[in-house]
C-alpha positions as CSV (number, residue, x, y, z in Angstrom):
1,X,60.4,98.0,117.9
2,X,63.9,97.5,116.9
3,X,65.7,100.5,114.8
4,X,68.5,99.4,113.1
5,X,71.1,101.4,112.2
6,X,74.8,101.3,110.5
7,X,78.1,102.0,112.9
8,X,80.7,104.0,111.2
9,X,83.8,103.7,112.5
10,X,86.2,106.0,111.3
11,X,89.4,105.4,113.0
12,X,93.2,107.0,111.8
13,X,92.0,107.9,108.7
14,X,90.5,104.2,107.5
15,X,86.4,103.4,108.5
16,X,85.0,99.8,109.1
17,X,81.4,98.7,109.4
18,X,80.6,97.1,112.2
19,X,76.8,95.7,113.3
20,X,73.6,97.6,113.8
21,X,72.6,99.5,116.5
22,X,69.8,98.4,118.8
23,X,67.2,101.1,119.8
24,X,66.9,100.9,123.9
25,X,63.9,101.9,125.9
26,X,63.6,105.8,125.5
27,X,63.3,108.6,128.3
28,X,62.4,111.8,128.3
29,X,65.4,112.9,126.4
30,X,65.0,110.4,123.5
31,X,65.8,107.1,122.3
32,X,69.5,105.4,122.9
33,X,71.1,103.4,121.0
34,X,73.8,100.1,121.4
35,X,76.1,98.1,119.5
36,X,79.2,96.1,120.3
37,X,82.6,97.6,120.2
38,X,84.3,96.5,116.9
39,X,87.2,94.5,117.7
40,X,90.0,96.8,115.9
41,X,88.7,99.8,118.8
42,X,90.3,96.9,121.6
43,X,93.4,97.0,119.8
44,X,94.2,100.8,118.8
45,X,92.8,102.7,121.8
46,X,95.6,103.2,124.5
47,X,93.1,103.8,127.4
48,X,92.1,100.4,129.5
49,X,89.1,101.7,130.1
50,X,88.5,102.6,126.1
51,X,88.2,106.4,127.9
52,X,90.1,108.3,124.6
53,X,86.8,107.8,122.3
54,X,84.3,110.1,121.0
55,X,81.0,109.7,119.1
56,X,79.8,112.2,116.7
57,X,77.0,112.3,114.5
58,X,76.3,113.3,110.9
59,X,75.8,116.8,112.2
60,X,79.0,116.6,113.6
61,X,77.8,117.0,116.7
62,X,79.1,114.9,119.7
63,X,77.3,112.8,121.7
64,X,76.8,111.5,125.1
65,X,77.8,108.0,125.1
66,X,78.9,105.0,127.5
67,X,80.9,102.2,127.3
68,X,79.9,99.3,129.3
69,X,80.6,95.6,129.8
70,X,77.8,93.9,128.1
71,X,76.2,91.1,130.9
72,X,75.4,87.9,130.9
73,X,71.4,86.7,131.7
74,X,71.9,85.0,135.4
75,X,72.6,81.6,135.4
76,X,71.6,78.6,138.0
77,X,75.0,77.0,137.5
78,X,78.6,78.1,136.3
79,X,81.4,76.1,135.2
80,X,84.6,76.6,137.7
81,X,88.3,76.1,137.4
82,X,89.5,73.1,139.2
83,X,93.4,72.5,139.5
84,X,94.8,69.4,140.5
85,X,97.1,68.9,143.9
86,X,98.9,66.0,143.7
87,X,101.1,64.4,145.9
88,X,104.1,66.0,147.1
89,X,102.7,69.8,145.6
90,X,100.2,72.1,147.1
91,X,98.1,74.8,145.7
92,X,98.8,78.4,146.3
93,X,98.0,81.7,145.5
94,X,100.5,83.1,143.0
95,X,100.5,86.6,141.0
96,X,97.2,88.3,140.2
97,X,95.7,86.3,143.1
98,X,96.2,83.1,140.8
99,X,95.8,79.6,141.8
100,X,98.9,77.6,141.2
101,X,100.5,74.6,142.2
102,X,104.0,74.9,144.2
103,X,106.0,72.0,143.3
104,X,107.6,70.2,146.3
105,X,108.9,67.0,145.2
106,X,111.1,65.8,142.5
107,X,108.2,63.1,142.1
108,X,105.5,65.1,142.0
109,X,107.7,67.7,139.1
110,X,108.1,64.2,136.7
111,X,104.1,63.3,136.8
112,X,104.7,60.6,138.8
113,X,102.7,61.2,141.5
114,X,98.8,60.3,142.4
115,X,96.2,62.7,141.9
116,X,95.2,64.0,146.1
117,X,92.4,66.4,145.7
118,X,90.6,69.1,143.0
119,X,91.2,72.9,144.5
120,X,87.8,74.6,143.2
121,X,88.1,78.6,142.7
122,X,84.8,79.4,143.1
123,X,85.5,83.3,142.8
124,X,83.5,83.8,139.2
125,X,80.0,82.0,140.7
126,X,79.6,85.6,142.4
127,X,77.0,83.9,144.9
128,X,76.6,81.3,147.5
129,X,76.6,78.0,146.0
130,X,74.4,75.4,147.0
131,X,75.7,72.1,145.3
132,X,78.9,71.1,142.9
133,X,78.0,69.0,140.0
134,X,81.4,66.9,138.8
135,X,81.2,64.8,135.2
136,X,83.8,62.1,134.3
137,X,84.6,60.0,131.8
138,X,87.2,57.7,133.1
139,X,86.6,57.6,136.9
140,X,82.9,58.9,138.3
141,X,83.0,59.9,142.2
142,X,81.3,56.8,143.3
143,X,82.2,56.9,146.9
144,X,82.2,59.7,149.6
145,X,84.0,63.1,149.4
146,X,85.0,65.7,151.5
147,X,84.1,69.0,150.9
148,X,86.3,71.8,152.9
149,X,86.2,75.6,152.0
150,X,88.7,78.7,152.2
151,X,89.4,82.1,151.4
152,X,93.5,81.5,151.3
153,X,94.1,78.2,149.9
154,X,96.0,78.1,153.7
155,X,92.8,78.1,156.2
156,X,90.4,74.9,155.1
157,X,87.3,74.4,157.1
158,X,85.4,70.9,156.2
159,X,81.9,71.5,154.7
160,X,80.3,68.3,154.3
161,X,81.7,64.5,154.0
162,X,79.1,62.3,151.9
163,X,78.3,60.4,148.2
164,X,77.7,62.2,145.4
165,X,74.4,61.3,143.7
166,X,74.4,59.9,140.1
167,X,71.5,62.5,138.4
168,X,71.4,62.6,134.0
169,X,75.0,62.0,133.4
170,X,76.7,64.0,136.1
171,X,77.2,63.4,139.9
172,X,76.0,66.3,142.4
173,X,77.0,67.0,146.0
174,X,74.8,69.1,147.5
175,X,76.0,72.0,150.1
176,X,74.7,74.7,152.8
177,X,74.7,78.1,151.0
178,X,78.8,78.6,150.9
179,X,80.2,82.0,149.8
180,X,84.0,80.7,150.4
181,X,86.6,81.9,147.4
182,X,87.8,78.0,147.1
183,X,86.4,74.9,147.7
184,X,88.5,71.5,148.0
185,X,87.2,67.9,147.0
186,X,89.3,65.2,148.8
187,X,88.8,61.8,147.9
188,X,87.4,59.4,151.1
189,X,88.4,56.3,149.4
190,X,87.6,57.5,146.1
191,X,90.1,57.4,143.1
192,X,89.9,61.2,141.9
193,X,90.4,61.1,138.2
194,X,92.1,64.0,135.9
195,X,89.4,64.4,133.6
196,X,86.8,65.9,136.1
197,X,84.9,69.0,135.5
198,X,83.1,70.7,137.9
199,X,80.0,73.4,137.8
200,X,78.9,75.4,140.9
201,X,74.9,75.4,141.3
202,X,74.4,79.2,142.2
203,X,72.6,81.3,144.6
204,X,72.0,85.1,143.8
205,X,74.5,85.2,141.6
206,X,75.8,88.6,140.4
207,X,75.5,89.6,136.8
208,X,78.4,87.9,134.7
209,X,80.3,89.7,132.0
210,X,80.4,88.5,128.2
211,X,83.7,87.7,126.7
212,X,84.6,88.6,123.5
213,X,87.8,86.5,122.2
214,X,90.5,86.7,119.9
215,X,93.8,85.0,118.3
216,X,96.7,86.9,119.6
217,X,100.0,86.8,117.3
218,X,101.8,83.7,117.5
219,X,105.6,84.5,117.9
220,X,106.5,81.0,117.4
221,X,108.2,78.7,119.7
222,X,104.5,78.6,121.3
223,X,105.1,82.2,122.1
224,X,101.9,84.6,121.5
225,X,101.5,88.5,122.1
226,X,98.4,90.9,122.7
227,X,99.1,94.6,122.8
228,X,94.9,94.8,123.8
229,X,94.8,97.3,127.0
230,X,92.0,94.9,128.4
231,X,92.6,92.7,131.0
232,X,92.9,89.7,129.8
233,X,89.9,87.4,132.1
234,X,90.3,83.8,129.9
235,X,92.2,81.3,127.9
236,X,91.2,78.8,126.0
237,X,93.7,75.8,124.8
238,X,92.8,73.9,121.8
239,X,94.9,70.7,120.5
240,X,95.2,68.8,117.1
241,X,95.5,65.7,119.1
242,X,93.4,64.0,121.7
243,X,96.1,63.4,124.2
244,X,98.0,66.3,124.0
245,X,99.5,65.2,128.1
246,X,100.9,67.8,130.5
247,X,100.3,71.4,129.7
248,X,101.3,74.7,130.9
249,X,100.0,78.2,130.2
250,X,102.1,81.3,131.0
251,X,102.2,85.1,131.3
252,X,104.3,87.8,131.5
253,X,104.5,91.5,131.7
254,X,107.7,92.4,129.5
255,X,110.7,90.2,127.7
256,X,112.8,90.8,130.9
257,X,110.3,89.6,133.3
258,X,110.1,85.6,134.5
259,X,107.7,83.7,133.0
260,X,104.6,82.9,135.5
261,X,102.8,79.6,135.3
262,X,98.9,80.3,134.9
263,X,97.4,76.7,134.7
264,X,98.8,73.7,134.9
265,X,97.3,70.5,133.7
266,X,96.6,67.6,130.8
267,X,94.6,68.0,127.8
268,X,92.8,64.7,127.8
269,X,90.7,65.3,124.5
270,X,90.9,67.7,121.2
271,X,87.9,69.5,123.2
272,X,89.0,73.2,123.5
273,X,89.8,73.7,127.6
274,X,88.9,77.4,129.0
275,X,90.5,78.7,132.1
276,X,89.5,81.9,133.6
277,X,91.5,84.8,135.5
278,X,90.7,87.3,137.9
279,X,91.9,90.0,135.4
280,X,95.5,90.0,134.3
281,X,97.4,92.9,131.8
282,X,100.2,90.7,130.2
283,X,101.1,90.9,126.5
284,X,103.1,88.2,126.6
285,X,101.8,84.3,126.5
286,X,103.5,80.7,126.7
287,X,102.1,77.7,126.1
288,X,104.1,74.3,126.5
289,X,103.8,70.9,126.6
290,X,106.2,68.1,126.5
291,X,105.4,67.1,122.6
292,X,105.2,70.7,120.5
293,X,104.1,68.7,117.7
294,X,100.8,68.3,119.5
295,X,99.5,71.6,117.5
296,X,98.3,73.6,120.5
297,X,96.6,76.8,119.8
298,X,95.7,80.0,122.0
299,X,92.8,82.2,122.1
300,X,91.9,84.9,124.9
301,X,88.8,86.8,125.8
302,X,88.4,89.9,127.9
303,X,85.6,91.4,128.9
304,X,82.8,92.1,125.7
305,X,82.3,95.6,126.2
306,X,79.4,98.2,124.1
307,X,78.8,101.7,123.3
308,X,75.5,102.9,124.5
309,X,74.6,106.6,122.6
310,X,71.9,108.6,124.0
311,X,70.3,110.5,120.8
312,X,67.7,111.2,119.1
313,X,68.5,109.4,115.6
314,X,70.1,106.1,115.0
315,X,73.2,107.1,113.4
316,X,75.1,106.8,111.3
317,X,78.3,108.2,113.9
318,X,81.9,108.4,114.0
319,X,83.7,107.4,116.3
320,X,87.0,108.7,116.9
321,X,90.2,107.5,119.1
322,X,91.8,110.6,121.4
323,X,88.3,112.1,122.3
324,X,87.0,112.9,125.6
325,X,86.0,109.6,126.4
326,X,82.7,108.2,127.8
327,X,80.3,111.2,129.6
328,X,77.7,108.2,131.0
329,X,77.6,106.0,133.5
330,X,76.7,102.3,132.9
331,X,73.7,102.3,135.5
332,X,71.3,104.9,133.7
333,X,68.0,104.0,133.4
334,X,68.0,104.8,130.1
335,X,69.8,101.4,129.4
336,X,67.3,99.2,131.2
């Protein structure tokens, strides 16, 4: 049975309701309770790890409480991040373990040059993978492919060479169990078009995380900040148009610091594009294309994270920023 219950959140002197709380399976010691983490706690809490809260209940007492990522069910296949390598640039690892593409050419920095192979961070899948699945509009991978893996984005070792098979809409290359951090498609006498998108078919994949995303302030001149203490794990680039051509999205730590390219690519349709991170902790975000008027627009997403109470009544609590923080792991039974 499902007890629902109200969140207070009382927070600098102002209080916000936020959604109900979900009874859990009790133990011994009682009943626990969940609900999401309103999203005004991600912005006023100065700990990264949300440790400065506290919980306490209409008795005033305070309660014993965690604050976990909330997962994902387990998936058979997972979108990944493909970048392009054309001609006369090659793809590197840049900050934050970041795959980005080191210009070499004066060709290759105009757009003039032809599209080599797709560099494949298969990092998120957190399994092996046993097949790639690639959809197209413009250019299907009717010929065959080369698949080579890596841990560096230096060392490639060739997987397998053959066709992709045409199956409901989408093209699939099946693989050996890989658990190599990048995978490379090269082309075998196949035109490799910009519009592909790839998903990974998974093996024992570990848990994923839920996102939870927001608008960060716009500063003009395609200039956005974030003062969240989250790392920041995705993007996602919207356009008014349905060519908005070349983008690039950027990050940086402080006003002083360089700007550092995070993807690179083209915005082929008014579809919103996502591209994950490993984790990064910038406030400070770029995007740029060669026509502003485009209307591009920014949203991030870090990790969806939820209190989980152990007590004996549903609530309602407080909870309050510059408390002890959390006093529970994540991996009690209680939450099962």
């Amino acid at each position: 049975m499902l007890l629902r219950a109200l969140l207070l959140i009382v927070i600098m002197g102002w209080s916000l309701r936020t959604s109900a709380a979900m009874e859990l399976r009790p133990d011994a010691v009682g009943p626990a309770y969940r609900a999401a983490l309103p999203d005004s706690l991600y912005v006023l809490s100065g700990d990264a790890r949300l440790g400065d809260l506290a919980i306490i209940d209409t008795a005033g007492r305070t309660m014993e409480f965690a604050v976990c990522p909330r997962l994902l069910p387990n998936q058979d296949s997972v979108k990944i991040d493909a970048f392009p390598e054309f001609q006369g640039t090659q793809i590197r690892l840049g900050p934050e373990d970041q795959p980005q593409a080191e210009v070499m050419t004066a060709r290759a920095q105009r757009g003039e040059s032809p599209l080599l192979a797709w560099v494949l961070d298969a990092r998120p899948v957190g399994g092996a993978i046993s097949g790639l699945r690639i959809r197209s509009a413009t250019s299907p991978p009717t010929g065959k492919l080369r698949i080579r893996s890596s841990n560096d984005l230096e060392t490639w070792v060739t997987v397998t060479q053959e066709r992709a098979m045409e199956a409901a809409g989408h093209w699939v290359l099946r693989l050996p169990a890989i658990t190599s951090a990048f995978l490379r498609i090269d082309g075998l006498g196949v035109a490799l078009a910009p519009d592909w998108q790839v998903t990974a078919d998974a093996q024992d994949q570990a848990p994923q995380r839920d996102l939870h995303w927001f608008a960060p302030e716009a500063q003009g001149s395609g200039e956005f900040f974030t003062q969240r203490s989250l790392g920041i794990r995705a993007a996602r680039i919207t356009s008014r148009s349905t060519n908005a051509g070349p983008v690039v999205l950027s990050s940086r730590a402080a006003h002083t610091h360089a700007w550092h390219p995070r993807w690179r690519g083209e915005l082929l349709s008014a579809a919103p594009l996502v591209v994950n991170f490993p984790r990064l902790a910038d406030p400070h975000w770029q995007l740029r294309s060669r026509d502003p008027e485009r209307g591009l627009q920014l949203e991030l997403a870090h990790d969806l994270m939820e209190l989980r109470i152990r007590a004996d009544t549903p609530g309602p609590y407080e909870v309050q920023i510059g408390g002890p923080g959390a006093q529970l792991p994540c991996d009690l039974t209680l939450w099962q």
